[in-house]
C-alpha positions in Angstrom: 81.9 74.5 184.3 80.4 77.6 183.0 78.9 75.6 180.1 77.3 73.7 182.5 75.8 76.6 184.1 74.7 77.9 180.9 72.6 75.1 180.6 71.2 75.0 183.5 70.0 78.2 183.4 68.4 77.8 180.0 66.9 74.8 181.3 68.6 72.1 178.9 69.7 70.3 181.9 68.0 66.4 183.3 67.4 66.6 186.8 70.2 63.9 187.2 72.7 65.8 185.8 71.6 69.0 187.6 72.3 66.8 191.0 76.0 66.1 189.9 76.1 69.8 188.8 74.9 71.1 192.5 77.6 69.1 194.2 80.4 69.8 192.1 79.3 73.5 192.8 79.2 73.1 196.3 83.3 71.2 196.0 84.4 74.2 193.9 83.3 77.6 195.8 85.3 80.1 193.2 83.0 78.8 190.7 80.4 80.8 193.3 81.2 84.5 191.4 80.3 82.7 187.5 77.3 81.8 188.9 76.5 85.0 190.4 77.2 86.5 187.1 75.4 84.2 185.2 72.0 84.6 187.4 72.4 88.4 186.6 72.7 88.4 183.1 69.8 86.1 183.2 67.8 88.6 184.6 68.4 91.5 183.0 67.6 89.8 179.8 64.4 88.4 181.1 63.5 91.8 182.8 65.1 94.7 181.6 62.7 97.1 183.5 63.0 95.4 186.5 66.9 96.4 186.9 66.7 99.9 185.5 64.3 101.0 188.3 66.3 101.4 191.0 69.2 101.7 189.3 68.9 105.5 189.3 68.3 105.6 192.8 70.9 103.0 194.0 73.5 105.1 192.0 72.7 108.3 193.5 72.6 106.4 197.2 76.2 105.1 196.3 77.8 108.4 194.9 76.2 110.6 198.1 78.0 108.0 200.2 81.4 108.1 198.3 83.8 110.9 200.2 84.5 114.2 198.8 88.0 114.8 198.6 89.8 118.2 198.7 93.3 118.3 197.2 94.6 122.1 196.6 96.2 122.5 193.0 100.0 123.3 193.3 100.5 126.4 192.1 104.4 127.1 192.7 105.4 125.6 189.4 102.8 127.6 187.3 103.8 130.7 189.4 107.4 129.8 188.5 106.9 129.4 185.0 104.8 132.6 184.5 107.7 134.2 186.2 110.6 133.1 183.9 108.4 133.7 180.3 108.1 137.2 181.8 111.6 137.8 182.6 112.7 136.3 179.2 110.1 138.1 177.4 111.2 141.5 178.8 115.1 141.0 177.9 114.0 139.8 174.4 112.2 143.2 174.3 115.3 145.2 175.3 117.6 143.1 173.2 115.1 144.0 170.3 115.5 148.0 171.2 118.7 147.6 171.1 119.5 145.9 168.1 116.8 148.2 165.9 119.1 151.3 167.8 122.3 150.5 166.4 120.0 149.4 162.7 119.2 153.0 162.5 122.5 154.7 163.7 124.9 152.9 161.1 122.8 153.9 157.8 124.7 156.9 156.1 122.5 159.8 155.4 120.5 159.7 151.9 122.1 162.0 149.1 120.1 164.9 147.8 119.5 165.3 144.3 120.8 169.0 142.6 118.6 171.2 140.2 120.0 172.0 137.6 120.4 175.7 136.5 119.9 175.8 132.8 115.9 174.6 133.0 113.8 176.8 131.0 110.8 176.6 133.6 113.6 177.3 136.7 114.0 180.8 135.3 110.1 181.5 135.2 109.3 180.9 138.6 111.5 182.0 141.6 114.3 179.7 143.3 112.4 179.9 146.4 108.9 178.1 144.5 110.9 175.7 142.9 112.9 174.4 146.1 109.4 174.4 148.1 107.6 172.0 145.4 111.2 169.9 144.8 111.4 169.2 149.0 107.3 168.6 149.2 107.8 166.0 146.4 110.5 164.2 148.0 110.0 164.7 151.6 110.4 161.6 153.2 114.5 161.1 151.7 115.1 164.5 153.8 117.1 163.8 156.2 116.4 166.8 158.0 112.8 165.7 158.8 112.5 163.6 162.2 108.6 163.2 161.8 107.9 162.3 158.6 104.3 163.6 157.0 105.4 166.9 159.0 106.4 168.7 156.1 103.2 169.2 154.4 102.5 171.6 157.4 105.7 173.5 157.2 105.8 176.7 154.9 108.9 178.5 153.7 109.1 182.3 154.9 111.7 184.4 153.8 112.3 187.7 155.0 112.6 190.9 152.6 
């Protein structure tokens, strides 16, 4: 059937046979929406500016007439979620502070190197010099020191 319509439309059809076409159309009416398609692809290759025109227009007529529709987004489950990342965040955090707390409370305290007594240069310069530049050099093993960098501002006094 849709050949037939084919070539009716391209005009490849004798007036007889067009005849028999028209009333075996007529017996057979769901053949009604091919031939509604056919006519409009037949048209809009033989006028192509015809159809854009008002197609613009039409559109914009149809979508103005199409409802707008409201529909709040549901926010409970995102509320709920934010809610448990945070809580698991924060104990992560504390079980972090906790964990680095008992790190630094089981090390046992660095040893500190002796001087020793029979250097040439130690009986040159005073006890007091020498222990001054021997803590400076190795400042941060003192276990003494909370802050470290702090000792660069500390001087040694002794009292005479």
């Amino acid at each position: 059937m849709k050949q037939e319509i084919s070539a009716l439309m391209d005009g490849e059809m004798y007036e007889d046979q067009a005849d028999t076409f028209f009333d075996k159309l007529k017996r057979h009416p769901e053949t009604r929406q091919d031939w509604t398609t056919y006519h409009l692809i037949g048209d809009a290759l033989r006028q192509p500016d015809h159809i854009c025109k008002s197609f613009g227009q039409s559109f914009h007529e149809r979508l103005q007439a199409e409802p707008t529709v409201f529909a709040p987004h549901n926010r409970t489950s995102q509320r709920i979620r934010n809610f448990a990342l945070s809580a698991v965040a924060s104990v992560m955090a504390l079980a972090l502070v906790a964990w680095l707390s008992l790190q630094v409370g089981n090390e046992p305290a660095p040893q500190v190197a002796a001087i020793p007594q029979d250097n040439s240069a130690a009986a040159a310069r005073p006890a007091s010099a020498q222990t001054d530049d021997y803590l400076m050099a190795h400042q941060e093993f003192s276990p003494s020191a909370e802050v470290h960098g702090a000792a660069s501002y500390i001087h040694a006094v002794a009292g005479k």
